[in-house]
C-alpha positions in Angstrom: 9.1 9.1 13.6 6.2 9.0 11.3 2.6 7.5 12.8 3.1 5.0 9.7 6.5 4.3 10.5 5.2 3.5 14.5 2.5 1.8 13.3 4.7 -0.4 11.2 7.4 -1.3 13.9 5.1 -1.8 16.7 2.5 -4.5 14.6 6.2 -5.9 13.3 7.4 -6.7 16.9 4.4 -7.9 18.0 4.2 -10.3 15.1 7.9 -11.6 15.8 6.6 -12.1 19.4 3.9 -14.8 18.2 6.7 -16.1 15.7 8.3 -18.6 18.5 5.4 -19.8 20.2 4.2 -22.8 18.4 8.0 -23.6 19.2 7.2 -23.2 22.6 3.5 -25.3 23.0 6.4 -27.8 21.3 9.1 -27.9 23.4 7.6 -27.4 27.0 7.4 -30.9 28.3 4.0 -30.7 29.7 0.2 -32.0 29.3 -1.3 -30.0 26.8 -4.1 -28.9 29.1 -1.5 -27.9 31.8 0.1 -25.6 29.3 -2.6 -23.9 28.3 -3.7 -23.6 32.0 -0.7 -21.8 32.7 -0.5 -19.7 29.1 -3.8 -18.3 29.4 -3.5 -17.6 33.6 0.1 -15.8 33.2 -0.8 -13.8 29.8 -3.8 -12.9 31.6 -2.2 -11.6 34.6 0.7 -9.9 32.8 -1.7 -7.9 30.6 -4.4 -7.5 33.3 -1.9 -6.4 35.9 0.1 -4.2 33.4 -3.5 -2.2 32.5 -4.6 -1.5 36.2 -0.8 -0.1 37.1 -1.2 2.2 33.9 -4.5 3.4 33.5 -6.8 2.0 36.7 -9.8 0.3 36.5 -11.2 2.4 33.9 -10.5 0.4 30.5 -12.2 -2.4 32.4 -15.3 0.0 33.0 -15.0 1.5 29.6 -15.8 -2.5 28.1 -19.7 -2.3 29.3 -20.0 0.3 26.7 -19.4 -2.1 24.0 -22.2 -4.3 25.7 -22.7 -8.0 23.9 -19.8 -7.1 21.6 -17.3 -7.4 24.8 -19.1 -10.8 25.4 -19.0 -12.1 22.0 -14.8 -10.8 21.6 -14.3 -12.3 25.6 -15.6 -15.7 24.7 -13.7 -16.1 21.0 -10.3 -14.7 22.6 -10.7 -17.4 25.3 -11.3 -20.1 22.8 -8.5 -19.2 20.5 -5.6 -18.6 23.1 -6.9 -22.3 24.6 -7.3 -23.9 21.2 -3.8 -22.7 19.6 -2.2 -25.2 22.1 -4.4 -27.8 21.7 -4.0 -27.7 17.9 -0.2 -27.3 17.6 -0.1 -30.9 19.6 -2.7 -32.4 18.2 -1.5 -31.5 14.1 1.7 -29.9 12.1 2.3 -26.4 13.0 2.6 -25.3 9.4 -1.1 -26.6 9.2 -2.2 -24.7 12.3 -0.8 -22.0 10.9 -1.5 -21.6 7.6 -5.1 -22.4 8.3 -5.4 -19.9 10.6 -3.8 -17.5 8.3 -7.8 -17.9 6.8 -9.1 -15.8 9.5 -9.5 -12.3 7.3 -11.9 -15.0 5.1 -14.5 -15.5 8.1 -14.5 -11.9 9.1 -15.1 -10.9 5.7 -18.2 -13.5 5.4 -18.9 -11.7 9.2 -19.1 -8.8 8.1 -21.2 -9.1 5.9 -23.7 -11.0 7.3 -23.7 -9.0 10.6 -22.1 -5.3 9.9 -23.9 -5.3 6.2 -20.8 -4.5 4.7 -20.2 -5.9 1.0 -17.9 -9.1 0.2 -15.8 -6.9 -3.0 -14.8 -9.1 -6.0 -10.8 -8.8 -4.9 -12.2 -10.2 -1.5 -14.7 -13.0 -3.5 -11.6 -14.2 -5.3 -9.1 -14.8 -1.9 -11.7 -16.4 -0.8 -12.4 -18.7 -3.5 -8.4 -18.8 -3.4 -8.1 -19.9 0.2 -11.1 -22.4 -0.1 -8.8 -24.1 -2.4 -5.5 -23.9 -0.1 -7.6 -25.4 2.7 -8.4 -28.1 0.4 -5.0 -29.3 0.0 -3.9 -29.2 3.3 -6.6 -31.2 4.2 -5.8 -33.8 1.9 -2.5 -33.7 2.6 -2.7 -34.5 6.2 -3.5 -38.1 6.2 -0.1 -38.1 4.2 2.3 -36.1 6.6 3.6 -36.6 9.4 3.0 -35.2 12.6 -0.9 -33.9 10.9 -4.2 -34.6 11.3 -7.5 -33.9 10.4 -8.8 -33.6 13.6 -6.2 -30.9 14.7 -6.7 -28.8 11.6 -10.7 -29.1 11.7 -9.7 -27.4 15.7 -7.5 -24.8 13.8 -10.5 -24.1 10.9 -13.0 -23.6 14.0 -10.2 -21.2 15.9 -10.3 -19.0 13.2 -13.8 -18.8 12.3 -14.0 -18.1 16.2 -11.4 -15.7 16.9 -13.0 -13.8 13.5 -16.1 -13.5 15.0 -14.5 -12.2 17.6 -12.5 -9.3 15.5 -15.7 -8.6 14.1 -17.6 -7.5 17.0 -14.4 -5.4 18.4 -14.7 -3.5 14.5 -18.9 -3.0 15.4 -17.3 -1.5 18.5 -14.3 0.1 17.9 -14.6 3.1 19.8 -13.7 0.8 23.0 -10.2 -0.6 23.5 -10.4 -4.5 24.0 -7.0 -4.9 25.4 -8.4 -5.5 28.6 -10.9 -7.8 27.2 -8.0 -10.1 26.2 -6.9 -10.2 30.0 -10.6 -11.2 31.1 -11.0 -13.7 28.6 -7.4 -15.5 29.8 -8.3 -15.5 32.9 -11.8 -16.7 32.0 -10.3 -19.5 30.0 -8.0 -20.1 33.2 -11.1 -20.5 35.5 -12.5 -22.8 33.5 -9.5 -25.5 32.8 -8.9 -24.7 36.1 -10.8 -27.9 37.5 -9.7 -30.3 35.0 -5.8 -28.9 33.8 -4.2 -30.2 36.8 -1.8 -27.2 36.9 0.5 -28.9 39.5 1.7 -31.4 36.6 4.1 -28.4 34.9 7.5 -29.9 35.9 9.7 -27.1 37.9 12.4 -27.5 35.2 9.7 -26.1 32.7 9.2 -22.7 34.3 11.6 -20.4 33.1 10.6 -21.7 29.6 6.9 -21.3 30.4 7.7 -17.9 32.1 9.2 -16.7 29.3 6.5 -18.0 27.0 3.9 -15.5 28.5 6.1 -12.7 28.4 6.4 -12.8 24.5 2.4 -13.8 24.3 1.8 -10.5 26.9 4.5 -8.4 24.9 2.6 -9.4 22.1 -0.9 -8.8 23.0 0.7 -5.4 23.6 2.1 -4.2 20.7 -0.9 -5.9 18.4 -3.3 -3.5 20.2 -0.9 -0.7 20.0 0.0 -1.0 16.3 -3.0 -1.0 14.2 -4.0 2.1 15.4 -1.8 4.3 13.1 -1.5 1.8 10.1 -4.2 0.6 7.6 -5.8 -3.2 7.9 -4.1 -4.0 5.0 -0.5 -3.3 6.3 -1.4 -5.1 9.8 -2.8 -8.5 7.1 0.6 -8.1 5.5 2.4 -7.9 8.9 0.8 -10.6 10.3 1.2 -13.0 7.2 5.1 -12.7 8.3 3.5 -15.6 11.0 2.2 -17.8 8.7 5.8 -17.9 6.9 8.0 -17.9 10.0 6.3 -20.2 12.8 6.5 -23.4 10.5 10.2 -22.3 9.3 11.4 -21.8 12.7 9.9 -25.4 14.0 11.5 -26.9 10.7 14.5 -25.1 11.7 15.0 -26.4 15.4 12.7 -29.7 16.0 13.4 -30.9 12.0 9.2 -30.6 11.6 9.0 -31.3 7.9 5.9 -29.8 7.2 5.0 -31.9 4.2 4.7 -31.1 0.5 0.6 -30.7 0.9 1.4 -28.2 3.7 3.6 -26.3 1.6 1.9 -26.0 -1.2 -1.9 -25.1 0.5 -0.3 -22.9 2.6 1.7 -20.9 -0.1 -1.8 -20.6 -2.1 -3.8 -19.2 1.2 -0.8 -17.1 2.6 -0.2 -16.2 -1.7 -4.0 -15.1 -2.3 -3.9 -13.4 1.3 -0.5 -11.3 0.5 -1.7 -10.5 -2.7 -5.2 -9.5 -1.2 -3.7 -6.8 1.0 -0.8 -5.6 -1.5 -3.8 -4.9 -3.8 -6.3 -3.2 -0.9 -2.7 -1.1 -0.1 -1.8 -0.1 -3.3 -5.8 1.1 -4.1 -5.8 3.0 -0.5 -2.4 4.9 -1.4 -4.3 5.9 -5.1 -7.3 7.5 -3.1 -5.1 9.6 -0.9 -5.6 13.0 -1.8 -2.1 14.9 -2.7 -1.3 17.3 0.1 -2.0 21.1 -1.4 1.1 23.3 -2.1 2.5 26.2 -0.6 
């Protein structure tokens, strides 16, 4: 197997592990700070407890090399595995979704405020392109069911987070942050500790919260894992497969219509985003040089 080819199927796995988990802040039967309580303390564990059997304490030690950069990716991990759950109750999934399908947008503005690195015109126009998807979904959630515009201003200020986030692990990429994912969970668990009430999960939600973590730890996983062998712009098309699937899925089961404003602002940002990456792909391939002959 090619380092492509693992690159490919690991990132694809642990985007089909995200897939179902708006499905499951929906279906678990609990208050929404109790679930995320419980989501970030188990995912936390799983990863945390998974790293120290493996490798020891040392990817742990290895973060204080990355200094504020650590901090800065601790604190926007912890926000964004809290505020996913909070924004799937509180708005449409298919808004959640597709409106944090605009993280690539923020990191791109990140980066080049913070890493000096230039916004290129293809990057100029998804943004412009995006802008305009967020528009309509905006609009359209005073029309649709289930949305609001309170939920997706929580899901616009998860991405702009979490990108912030990304963008400090790229100024320090020589350091692994998988076990910065585990500290941050169990950061965010420590905090909502005093005010989750984690005693309110009902015992006949368990297995379903159980499982739950094991496809947001398997995920974590395979998201770290993946990248390393493919290009950004194959993980931004990977991870669009989200953005599609999620809403499709809670349509499927739950009969979540996500609204024709939905639809259509999310097909423009998830359209300008897979077009984005098909373009930065095809460009990368051109520059390869030909291998010599013998």
């Amino acid at each position: 197997m090619t380092d492509q080819t693992k690159g490919l199927l690991l990132t694809f796995f642990g985007v089909m592990c995200i897939v179902p988990e708006a499905l499951f802040v929906r279906v678990i039967d609990a208050p929404m700070l109790t679930l995320a309580f419980w989501k970030v303390t188990l995912v936390g564990l799983a990863i945390g407890t998974g790293l120290l059997l493996a490798q020891g304490t040392a990817p742990f030690r290895a973060l204080r090399r990355a200094g504020w950069a650590s901090a800065i990716y601790v604190g926007g991990v912890a926000c964004a595995g809290v505020g996913f759950v909070l924004a799937v109750r509180l708005t449409s999934v298919a808004n959640v979704v597709f409106i944090l399908a605009s993280l690539p947008v923020f990191a791109a503005i990140y980066s080049k405020v913070f890493l000096g690195e230039p916004i290129s015109r293809r990057m100029f126009f998804t943004i412009a392109a995006v802008l305009a998807g967020l528009a309509v979904i905006a609009f359209g959630s005073g029309e649709t069911e289930n949305a609001s515009r309170a939920g997706d201003l929580l899901a616009l200020s998860i991405s702009a987070i979490f990108a912030g986030a990304l963008t400090a692990a790229r100024h320090a990429r020589a350091v692994s942050m998988v076990p910065a994912v585990a500290l941050a969970y169990l950061l965010a668990g420590a905090v909502l500790l005093p005010v989750a009430q984690p005693l309110q999960m009902p015992a006949a939600e368990l297995p379903q919260m159980l499982l739950y973590a094991v496809f947001m730890a398997a995920s974590a996983g395979l998201i770290a894992l993946g990248p390393r062998y493919i290009s950004s712009a194959e993980v931004g098309l990977l991870v669009l497969l989200e953005s599609v699937l999620a809403p499709l899925l809670v349509w499927a089961v739950l009969g979540e219509d996500p609204g024709i404003y939905g639809l259509i602002g999310g097909g423009i940002v998830v359209g300008a985003l897979f077009l984005s990456n098909l373009i930065a792909l095809s460009r990368r391939r051109r520059v390869v040089p030909p291998l010599p002959h013998h």
